[in-house]
C-alpha positions in Angstrom: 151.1 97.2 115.4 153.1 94.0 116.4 153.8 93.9 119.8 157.0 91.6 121.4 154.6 88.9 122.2 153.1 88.9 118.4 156.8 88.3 116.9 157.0 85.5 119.0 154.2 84.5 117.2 155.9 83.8 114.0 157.8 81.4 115.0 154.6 78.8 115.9 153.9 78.7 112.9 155.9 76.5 109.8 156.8 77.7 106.0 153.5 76.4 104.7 153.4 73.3 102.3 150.7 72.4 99.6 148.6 70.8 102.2 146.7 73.7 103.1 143.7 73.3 104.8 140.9 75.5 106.5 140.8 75.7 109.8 137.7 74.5 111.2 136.1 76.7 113.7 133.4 76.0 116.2 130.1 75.5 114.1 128.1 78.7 113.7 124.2 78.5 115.0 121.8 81.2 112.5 120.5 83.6 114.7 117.0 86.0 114.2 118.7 89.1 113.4 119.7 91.5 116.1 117.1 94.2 116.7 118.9 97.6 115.5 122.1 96.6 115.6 124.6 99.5 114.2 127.1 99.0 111.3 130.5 97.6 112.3 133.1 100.4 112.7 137.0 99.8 113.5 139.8 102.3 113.8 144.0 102.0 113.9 144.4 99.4 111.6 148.0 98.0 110.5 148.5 95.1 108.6 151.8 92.7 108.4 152.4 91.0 105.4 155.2 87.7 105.9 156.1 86.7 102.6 156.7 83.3 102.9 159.2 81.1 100.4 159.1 81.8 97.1 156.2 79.7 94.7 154.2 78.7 97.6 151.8 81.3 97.2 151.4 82.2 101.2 151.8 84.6 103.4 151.2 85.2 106.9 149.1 87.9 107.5 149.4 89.9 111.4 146.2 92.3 111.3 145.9 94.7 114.4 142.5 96.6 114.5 140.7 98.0 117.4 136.9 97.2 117.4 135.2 100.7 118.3 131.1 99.6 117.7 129.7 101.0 121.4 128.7 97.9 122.5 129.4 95.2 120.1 130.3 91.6 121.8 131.8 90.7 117.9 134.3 91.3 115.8 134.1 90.1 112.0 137.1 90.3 109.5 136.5 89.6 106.0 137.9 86.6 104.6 139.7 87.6 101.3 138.0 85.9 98.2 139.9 83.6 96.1 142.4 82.3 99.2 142.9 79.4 101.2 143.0 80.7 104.2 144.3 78.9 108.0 143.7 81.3 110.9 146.0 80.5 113.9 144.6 82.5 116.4 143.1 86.1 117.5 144.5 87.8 120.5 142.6 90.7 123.1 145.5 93.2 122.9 145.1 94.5 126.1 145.3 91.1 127.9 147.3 89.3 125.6 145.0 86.3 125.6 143.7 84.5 123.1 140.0 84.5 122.0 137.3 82.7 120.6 136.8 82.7 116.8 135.0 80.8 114.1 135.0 80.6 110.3 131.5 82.5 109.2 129.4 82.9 106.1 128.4 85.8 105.4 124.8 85.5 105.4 124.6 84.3 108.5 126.9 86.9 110.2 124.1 89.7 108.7 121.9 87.5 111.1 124.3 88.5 114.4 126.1 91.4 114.9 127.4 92.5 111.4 124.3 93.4 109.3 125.9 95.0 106.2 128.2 91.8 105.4 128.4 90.8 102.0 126.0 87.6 102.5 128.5 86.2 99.6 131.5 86.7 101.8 133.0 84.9 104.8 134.1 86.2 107.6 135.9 85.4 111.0 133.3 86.0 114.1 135.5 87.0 116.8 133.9 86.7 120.3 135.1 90.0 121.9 136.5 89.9 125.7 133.7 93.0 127.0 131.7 95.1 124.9 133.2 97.8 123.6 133.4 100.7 125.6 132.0 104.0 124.2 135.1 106.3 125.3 137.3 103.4 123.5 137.4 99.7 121.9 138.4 96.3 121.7 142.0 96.0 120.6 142.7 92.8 118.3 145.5 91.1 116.8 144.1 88.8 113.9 146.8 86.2 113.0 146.4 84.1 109.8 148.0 82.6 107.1 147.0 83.0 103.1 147.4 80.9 100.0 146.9 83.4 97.3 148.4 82.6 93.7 147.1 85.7 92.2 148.5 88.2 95.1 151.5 86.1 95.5 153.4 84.5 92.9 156.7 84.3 90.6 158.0 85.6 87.3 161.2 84.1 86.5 163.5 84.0 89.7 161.9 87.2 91.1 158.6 87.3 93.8 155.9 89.5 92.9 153.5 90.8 95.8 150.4 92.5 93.9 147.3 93.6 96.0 144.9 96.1 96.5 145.4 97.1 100.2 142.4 99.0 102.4 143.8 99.0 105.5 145.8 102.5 105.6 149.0 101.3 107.9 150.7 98.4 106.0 154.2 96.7 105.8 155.2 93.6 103.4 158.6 90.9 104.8 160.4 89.6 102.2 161.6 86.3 102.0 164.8 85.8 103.7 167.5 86.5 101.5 165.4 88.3 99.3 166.6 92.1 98.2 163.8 94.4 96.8 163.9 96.0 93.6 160.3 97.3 92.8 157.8 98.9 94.8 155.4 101.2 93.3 154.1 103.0 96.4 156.6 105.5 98.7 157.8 103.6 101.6 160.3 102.9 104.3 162.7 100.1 103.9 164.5 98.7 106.7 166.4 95.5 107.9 165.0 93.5 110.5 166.5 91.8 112.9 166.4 88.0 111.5 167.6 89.3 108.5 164.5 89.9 106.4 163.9 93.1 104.3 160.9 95.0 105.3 158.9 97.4 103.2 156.0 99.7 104.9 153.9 102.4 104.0 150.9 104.7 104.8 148.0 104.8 102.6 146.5 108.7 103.0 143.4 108.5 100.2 140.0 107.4 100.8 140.2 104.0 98.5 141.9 101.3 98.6 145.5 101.5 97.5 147.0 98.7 94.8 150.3 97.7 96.0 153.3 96.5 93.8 156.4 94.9 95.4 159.0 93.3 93.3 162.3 91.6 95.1 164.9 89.3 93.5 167.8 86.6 95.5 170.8 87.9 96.6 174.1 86.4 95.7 175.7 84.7 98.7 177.9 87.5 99.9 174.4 90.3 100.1 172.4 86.9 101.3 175.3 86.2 104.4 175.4 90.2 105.0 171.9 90.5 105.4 171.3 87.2 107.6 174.2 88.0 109.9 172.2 91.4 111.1 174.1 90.9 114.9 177.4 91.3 113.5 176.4 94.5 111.1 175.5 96.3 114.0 178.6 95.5 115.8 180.6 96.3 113.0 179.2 99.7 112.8 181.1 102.6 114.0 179.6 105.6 115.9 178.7 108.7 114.3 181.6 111.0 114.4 179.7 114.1 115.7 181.6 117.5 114.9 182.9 119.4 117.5 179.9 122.1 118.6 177.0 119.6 117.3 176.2 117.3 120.7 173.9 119.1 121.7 172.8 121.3 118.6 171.3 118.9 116.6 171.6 117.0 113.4 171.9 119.6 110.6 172.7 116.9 107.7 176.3 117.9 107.6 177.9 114.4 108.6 176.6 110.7 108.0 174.9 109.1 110.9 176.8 105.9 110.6 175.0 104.4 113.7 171.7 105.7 113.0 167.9 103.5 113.6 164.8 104.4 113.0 161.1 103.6 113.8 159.1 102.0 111.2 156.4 104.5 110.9 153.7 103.2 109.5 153.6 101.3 113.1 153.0 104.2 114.7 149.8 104.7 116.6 149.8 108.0 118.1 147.8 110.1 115.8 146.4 113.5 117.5 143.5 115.9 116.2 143.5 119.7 116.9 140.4 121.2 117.4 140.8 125.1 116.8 138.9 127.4 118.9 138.3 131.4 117.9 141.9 132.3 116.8 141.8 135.1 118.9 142.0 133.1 122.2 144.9 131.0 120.5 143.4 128.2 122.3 142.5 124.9 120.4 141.4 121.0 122.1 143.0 118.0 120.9 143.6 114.5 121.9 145.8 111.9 121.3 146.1 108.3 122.0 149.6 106.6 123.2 149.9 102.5 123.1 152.7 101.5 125.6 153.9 98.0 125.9 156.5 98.3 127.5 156.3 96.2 131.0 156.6 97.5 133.9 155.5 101.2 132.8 152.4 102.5 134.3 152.5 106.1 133.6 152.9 108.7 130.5 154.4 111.5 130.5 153.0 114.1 128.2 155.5 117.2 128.1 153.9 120.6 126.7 155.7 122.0 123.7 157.4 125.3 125.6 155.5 128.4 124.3 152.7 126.3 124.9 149.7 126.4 127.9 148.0 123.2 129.0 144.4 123.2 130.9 141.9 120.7 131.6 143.7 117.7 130.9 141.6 114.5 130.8 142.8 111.0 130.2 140.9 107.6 129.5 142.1 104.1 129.3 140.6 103.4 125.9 140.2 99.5 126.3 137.7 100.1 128.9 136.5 103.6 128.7 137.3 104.6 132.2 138.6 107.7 133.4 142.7 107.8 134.5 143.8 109.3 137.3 146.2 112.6 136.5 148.3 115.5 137.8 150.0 118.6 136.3 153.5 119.2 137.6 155.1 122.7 136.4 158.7 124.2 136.8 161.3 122.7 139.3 158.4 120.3 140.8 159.1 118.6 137.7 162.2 117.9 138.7 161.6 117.4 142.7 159.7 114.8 141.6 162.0 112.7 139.1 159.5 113.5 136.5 162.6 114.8 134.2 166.0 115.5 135.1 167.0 118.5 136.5 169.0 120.1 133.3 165.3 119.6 131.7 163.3 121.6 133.6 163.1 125.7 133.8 160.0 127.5 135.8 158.3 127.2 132.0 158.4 123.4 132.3 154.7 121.2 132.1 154.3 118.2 132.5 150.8 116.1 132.7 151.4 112.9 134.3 148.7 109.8 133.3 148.8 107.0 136.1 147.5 103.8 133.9 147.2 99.9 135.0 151.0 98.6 134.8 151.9 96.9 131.5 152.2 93.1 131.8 154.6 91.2 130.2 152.7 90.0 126.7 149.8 92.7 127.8 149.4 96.4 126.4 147.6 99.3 127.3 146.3 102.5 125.0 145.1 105.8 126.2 143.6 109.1 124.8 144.5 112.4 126.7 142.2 115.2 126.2 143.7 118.9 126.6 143.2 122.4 125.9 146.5 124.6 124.8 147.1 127.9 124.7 149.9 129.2 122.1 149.6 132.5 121.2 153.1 131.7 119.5 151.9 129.7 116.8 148.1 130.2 117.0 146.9 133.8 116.4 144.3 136.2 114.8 146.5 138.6 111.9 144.2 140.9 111.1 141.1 139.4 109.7 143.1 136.1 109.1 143.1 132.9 111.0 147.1 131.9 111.0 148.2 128.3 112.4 152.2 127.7 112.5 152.8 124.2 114.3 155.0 121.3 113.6 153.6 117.7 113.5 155.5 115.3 114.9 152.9 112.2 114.7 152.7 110.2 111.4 148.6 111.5 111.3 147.5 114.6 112.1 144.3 116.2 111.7 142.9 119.5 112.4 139.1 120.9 112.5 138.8 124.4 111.9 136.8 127.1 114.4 133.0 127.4 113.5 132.8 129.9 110.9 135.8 129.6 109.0 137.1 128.8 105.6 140.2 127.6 104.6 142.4 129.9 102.3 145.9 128.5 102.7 147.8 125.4 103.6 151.2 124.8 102.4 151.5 121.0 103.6 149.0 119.0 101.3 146.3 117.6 103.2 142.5 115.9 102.4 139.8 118.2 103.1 136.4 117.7 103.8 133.3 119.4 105.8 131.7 118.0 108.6 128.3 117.4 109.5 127.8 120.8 111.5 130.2 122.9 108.9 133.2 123.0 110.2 136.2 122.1 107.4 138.2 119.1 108.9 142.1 118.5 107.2 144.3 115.1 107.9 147.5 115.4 107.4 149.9 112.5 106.7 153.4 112.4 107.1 155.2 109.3 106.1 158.6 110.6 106.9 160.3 110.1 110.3 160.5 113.6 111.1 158.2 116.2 111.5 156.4 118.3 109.5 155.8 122.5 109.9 152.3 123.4 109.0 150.8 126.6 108.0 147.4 127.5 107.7 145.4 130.5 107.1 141.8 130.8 107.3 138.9 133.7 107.2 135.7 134.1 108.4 132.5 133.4 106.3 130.6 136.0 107.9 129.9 138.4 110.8 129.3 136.9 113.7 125.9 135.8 115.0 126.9 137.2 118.8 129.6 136.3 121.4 129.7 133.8 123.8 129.5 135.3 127.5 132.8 135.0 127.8 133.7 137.3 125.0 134.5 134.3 122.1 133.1 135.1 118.4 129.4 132.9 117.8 129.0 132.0 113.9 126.4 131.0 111.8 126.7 128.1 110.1 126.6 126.6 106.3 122.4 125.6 106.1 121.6 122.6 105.2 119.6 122.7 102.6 120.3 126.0 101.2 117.4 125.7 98.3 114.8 125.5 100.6 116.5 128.6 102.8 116.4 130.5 99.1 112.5 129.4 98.1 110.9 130.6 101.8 112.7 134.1 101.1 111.5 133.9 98.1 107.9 133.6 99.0 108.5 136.2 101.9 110.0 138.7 99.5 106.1 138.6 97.3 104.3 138.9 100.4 106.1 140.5 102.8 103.6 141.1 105.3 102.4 137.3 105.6 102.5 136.6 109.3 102.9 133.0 108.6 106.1 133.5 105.9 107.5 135.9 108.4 107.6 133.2 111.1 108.6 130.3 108.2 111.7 132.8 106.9 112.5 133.0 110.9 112.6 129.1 111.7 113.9 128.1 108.3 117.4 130.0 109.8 117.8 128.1 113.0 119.3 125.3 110.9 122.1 127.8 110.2 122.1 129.3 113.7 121.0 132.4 111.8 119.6 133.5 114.9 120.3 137.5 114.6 118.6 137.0 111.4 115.6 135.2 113.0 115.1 137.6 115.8 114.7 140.5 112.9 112.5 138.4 111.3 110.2 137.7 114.6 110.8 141.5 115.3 108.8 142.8 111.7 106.1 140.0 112.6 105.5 141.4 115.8 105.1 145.2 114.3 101.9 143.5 112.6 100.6 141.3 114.8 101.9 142.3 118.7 99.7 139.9 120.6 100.7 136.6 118.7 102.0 134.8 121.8 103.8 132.5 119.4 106.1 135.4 118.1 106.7 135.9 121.9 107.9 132.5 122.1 109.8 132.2 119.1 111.8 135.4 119.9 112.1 134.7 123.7 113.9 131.7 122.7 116.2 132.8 120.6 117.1 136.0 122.6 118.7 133.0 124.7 120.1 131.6 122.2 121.9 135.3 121.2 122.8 135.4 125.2 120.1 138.6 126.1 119.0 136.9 128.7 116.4 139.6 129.8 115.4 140.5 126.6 114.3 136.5 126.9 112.9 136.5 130.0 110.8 139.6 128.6 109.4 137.9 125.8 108.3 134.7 127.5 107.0 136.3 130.0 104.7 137.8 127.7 104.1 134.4 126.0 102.8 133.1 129.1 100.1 135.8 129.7 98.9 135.2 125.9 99.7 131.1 126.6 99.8 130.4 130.0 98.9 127.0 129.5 101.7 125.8 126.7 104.1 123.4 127.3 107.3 125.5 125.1 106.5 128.7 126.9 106.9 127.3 130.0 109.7 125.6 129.0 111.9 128.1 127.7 111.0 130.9 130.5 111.9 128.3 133.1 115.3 128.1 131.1 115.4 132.4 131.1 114.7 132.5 134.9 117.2 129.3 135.1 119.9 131.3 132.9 119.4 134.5 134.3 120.7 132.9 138.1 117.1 133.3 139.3 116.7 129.5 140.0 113.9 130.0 142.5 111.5 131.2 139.5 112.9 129.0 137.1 111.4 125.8 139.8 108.2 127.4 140.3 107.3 127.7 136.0 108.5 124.4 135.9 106.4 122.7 138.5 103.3 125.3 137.6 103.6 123.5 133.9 103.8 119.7 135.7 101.1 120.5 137.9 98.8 121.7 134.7 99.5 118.0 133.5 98.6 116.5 136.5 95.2 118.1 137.3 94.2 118.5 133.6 90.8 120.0 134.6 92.6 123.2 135.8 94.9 123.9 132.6 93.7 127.1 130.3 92.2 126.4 127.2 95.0 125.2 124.5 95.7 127.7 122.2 95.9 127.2 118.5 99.1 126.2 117.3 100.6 125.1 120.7 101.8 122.4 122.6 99.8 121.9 126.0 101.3 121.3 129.5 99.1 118.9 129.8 100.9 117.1 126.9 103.6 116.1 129.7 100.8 113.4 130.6 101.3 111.3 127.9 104.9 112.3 126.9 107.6 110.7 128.2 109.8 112.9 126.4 108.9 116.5 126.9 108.4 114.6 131.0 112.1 114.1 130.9 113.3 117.2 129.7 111.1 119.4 131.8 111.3 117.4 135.4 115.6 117.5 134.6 115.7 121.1 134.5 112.8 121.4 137.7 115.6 119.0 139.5 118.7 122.0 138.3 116.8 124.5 139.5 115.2 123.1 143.2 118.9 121.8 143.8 120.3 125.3 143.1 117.2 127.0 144.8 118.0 124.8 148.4 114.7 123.1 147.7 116.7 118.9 147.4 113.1 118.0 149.0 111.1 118.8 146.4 114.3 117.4 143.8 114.0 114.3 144.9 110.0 113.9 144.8 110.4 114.8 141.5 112.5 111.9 140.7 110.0 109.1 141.7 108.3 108.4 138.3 111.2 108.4 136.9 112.6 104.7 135.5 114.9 103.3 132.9 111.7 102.2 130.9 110.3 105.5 129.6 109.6 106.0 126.2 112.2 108.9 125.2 113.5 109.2 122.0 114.9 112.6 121.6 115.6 113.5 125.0 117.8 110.0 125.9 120.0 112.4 127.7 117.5 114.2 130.3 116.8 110.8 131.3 120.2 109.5 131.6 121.1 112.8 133.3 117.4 111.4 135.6 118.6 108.3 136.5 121.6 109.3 138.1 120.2 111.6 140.2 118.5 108.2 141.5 121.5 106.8 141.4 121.4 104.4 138.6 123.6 105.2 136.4 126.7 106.7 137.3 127.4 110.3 136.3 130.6 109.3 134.5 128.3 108.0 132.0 127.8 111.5 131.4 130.7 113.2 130.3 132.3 110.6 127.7 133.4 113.2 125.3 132.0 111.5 122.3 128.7 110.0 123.7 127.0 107.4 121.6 123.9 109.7 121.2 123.0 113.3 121.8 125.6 115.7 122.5 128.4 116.1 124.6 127.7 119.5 126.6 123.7 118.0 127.1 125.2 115.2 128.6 128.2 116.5 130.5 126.5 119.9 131.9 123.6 117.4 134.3 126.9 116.2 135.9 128.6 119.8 136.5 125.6 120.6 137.8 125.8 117.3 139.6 129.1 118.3 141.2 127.8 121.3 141.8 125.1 120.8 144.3 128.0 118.1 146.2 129.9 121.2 146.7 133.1 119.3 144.6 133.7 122.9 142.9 136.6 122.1 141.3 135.4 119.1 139.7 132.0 120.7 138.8 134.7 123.9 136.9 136.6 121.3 135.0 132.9 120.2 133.7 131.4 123.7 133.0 134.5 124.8 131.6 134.4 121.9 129.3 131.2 122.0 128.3 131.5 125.8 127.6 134.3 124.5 124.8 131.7 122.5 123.2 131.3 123.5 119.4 127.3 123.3 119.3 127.0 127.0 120.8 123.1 126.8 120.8 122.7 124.2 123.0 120.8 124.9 126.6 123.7 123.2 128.3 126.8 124.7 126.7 124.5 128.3 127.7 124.1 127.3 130.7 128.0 126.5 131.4 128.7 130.0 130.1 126.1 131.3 132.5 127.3 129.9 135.8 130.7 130.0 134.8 130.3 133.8 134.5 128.6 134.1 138.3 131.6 132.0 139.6 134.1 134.5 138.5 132.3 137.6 139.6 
């Protein structure tokens, strides 16, 4: 959105005349093409459209987008087809200074860092300040001027502005003098302060929108009221409030005769909910604030009463880092100057974010991450999900809990499903107040088990649901196939069908009770369900049918590991590494398996292993050994599905540093993978509370399977006996 800085902008830049030209940028040299080089991706756009005097055809154009590519050291904005186009200048947000650009075809910006461009197209090649951070990106404020005829032209006396819009946040500026009379789309209309008329609007559907905006002259007495904006608002009387209303509220039975407003489509501080089990009335969500105000370096994020905050967690999004925080609650609010003291009761929260102090021409933008209780206006009614909670922001979106489908929700929303199952809703709300929604929900199914700390586990939707239906299918006309049984059992791990699976291991195991690979299969999942023993039962008799194979070893380390016995959990680690380094005195490989000795030549199953051998020897007492194991470790290994054992590797050495582990949306592999190696981390330093924050974040994480989210659960559990 248009900071103070950007409006002084406009005034740089003339009305346009017919001598248009291009701008000429810095000749572009084609590169080779960049060696896996993801799609460009951008977020919290808003677009400015400056009509400029009527039958010239231009407009300036003020585009704010933030860059969010992990990594990316360019930006490319399309060039509209069809317009002349002079670019003044693109500004880093943050800083306020002005950056590098050039004028790009399209061809050759597939060759750098933008490899689905239209090679037809051209673009402007931004040269970004940094690389964009993962927790964040590059903010941008893309300043040009158009000549478009067909988007911009007249019919009779009156301007027409006709064009399909992408960009979901837009607002058009009328000419000076200019009253609009047309505008096909629902939006605000306000008057600025030189005098020109502003329409804006939010664009809530997936495509792009076609916009329609019709205005017409004033006569001279609307044309000198309109310019003369200063003297308007002195001439304006203050509302005349009834007596008993000061402090109730506005309740729309008097005109506001001194009333303002924000333009909302400017607004930037969209927040998403992430529901946990109903019946813990908990749910994450973050939010992102821009201030630009100077001279601020802190926000103040005050909990909706009723409502519970933990585990707040803040990041400076331009760079990714981690912000420094505090809670303050009831009159320390107050002691502090935080609010004033007719704010604050002994219910009052407040989370305060310290943040780099706000330059003059400079901005800064930050996402809090939180956890709220509100057993007010998140519950369980029976067997029915119910959410009651007004949305102040102008986007909202919430995820439903694993496991649930929607039934009810009386404020139109999109819906769709994401990857893992879980039905996602955005809510827009174009109007400057808030919005009450109410949602109801139930569950799919039974429950697959509970979490150690008592929360509901679900299954989720499979994947490919045919292929589910055609291994049953087989099962059901041979029902006493070893092989099916096993098939049937691992086909429902996509769906965390793991109840199901054990059953299915379980009727396998009648027939065939020596098949070390029903052991295994079973083991594992008995984890997965949280019976640990049961686990540590049947690996244990895995590894006296397979004492040689890799995955046995594997997954009983994990049992012992799990089951607080960290000691045992070491020594089956190191027995399997010490198979793979004296080859000659591994057991004979048994059909179907996965060798210890495998770990020779594997970078991967190397990784994963040696990081849970360095878990367990930390937590056993044994750093000596820990840190011998870390020696063959280096950043060159050839890991492709493990990335995060040997992320989690190389800090342990001390290369990397361990807030590369917990970015809450890591570029690859999952959070509680990622973010468990540095509770663990914090653990072993003896920095308890830090290493709780972790583990009780990690235990949030909505992929319940995973070894590191168990694992959370696990010690969290011993810490509070």
């Amino acid at each position: 959105m248009p900071t103070p800085s950007s409006h002084r902008l406009l005034a740089l830049v003339p009305v346009l005349t017919a001598a248009f030209v291009l701008q000429p940028g810095a000749a572009a040299q084609v590169e080779a093409p960049a060696a896996d080089v993801p799609p460009q991706r951008s977020a919290d756009g808003y677009t400015r459209y400056e009509l400029h005097a009527p039958g010239t055809g231009g407009f300036r154009i003020l585009y704010e987008v933030t860059a969010v590519t992990p990594g990316a050291t360019r930006y490319y904005n399309t060039l509209r087809a069809g317009a002349r186009v002079l670019v003044h200048q693109v500004v880093d947000r943050a800083s306020g200074e002005p950056l590098p650009w050039r004028i790009l075809e399209g061809r050759d910006a597939r060759m750098r860092e933008h490899p689905t461009a239209n090679p037809e197209g051209r673009f402007i090649e931004v040269d970004l300040p940094r690389p964009v951070p993962v927790q964040g990106g590059v903010r941008l404020l893309i300043d040009k001027t158009y000549v478009d005829g067909e988007s911009y032209f007249m019919e009779g006396n009156e301007v027409v502005f006709s064009r399909s819009l992408s960009v979901p946040r837009n607002s058009i500026v009328l000419p000076a003098g200019y009253e609009v009379i047309e505008v096909n789309v629902p939006s605000q209309v306000a008057l600025e302060e030189d005098g020109r008329i502003r329409v804006s609007f939010m664009n809530p559907n997936a495509q792009a929108l076609e916009v329609r905006v019709r205005a017409r002259p004033l006569p001279e007495l609307g044309a000198r009221l309109m310019a003369d904006t200063e003297a308007l608002r002195a001439g304006r009387p203050g509302t005349s409030v009834p007596e008993g209303m000061a402090t109730a509220g506005y309740d729309g039975s008097f005109a506001r005769t001194d009333r303002s407003f924000a333009e909302r489509a400017r607004e930037g501080r969209d927040i998403v909910y992430h529901l946990q089990q109903p019946e813990s009335s908990a749910f994450r969500l973050f939010h992102d604030y821009t201030e630009d105000r100077p001279g601020q370096s802190r926000y103040l994020n005050v909990v909706r009463a009723g409502s519970r905050v933990e585990d707040p967690w803040a990041f400076l999004l331009d760079t990714g880092e981690e912000l420094p925080l505090r809670t303050l609650r009831g009159r320390r609010v107050a002691d502090e100057g935080i609010l004033s003291a007719d704010r604050v009761d002994e219910s009052t929260e407040v989370v305060v974010v310290d943040f780099p102090e706000v330059r003059e021409g400079t901005t800064v933008r930050i996402r809090i991450h939180e956890t709220y209780i509100d057993e007010d206006r998140y519950t369980l009614a029976g067997e029915e999900l119910v959410w009651d909670r007004r949305f102040g922001r102008s986007m909202n979106q919430v995820v439903l809990p694993a496991g649930w489908f929607l039934t009810a929700s009386d404020i139109p929303a999109s819906v769709r499903s994401l990857d893992d199952g879980r039905i996602h809703l955005t809510f827009w709300n174009p109007r400057p107040d808030g919005i009450q929604v109410f949602l109801r929900a139930l569950p799919r199914r039974e429950a697959v088990t509970r979490s150690l700390a008592g929360e509901r586990l679900f299954a989720r939707p499979h994947p490919a649901p045919e292929r589910l239906a055609e291994v049953d299918a087989a099962l059901a006309a041979s029902p006493d196939d070893i092989e099916l049984l096993i098939e049937a059992g691992r086909e429902r791990r996509h769906a965390f069908l793991y109840d199901e699976e054990v059953a299915h291991y379980t009727r396998a195991l009648a027939l065939a009770p020596d098949d070390w690979r029903l052991h295994r299969f079973r083991g594992h999942r008995q984890l997965s369900l949280r019976d640990f023993e049961a686990g540590v039962r049947d690996l244990e008799r895995a590894r006296e049918l397979a004492p040689g194979d890799f995955d046995v070893a594997y997954h009983l380390g994990l049992a012992y590991y799990l089951s607080g016995d960290f000691a045992r959990a070491a020594d089956e680690y190191l027995r399997c590494l010490a198979l793979a380094d004296d080859p000659a005195s591994a057991p004979e490989a048994v059909s179907g398996g996965r060798p210890c000795t495998t770990i020779a030549t594997s970078d991967d199953t190397r990784v994963a292993i040696t990081e849970w051998a360095w878990r367990a020897l930390m937590r056993a007492g044994r750093e000596g050994e820990a840190e011998r194991l870390l020696e063959g470790i280096h950043a060159e290994m050839e890991v492709t599905a493990n990335t995060a054992y040997l992320r989690a590797l190389l800090a342990h050495r001390g290369e990397l540093p361990y807030a590369e582990l917990v970015e809450p949306f890591p570029l690859s592999g999952r959070f509680e993978t990622h973010a468990y190696a540095a509770a663990v981390a914090e653990l072993v330093r003896g920095d308890e509370e830090r290493a709780h924050f972790f583990l009780r974040r990690v235990a949030e994480d909505p992929h319940w399977p995973g070894f590191g989210r168990i694992a959370a659960e696990a010690d969290l559990a011993r810490l509070a006996r």
